[in-house]
C-alpha positions, -999 to +999 in steps of 0.1 A: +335+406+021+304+430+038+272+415+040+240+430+029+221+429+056+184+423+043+192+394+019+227+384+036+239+383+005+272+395+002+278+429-018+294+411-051+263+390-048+240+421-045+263+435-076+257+404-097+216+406-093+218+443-104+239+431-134+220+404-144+189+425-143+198+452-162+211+427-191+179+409-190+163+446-193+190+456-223+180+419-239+140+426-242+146+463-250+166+446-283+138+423-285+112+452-288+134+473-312+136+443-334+099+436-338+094+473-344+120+474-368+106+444-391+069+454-385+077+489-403+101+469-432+067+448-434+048+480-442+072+495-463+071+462-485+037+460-480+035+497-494+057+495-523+039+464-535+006+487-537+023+515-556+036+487-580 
């Protein structure tokens, strides 16, 4: 297997770190979408309580 030659890590290692990161990075976008998602179902209850 090549070696990268700044880290020495080899390239299915290097491939690995890139995967891990852009899970991490698809994991907190879900985390942001979901605390969007039930602060505007908080409003909307919040909004059809006042129009009751």
């Amino acid at each position: 297997m090549g070696k990268d030659s700044k880290p020495g890590d080899t390239i299915l290692h290097k491939a690995g770190y890139i995967f891990r990161e852009a899970v991490e990075d698809g994991m907190k976008c879900e985390q942001k979408e979901k605390s969007l998602l039930s602060a505007v179902k908080g409003i909307k209850s919040q909004a059809l309580a006042c129009e009751n």
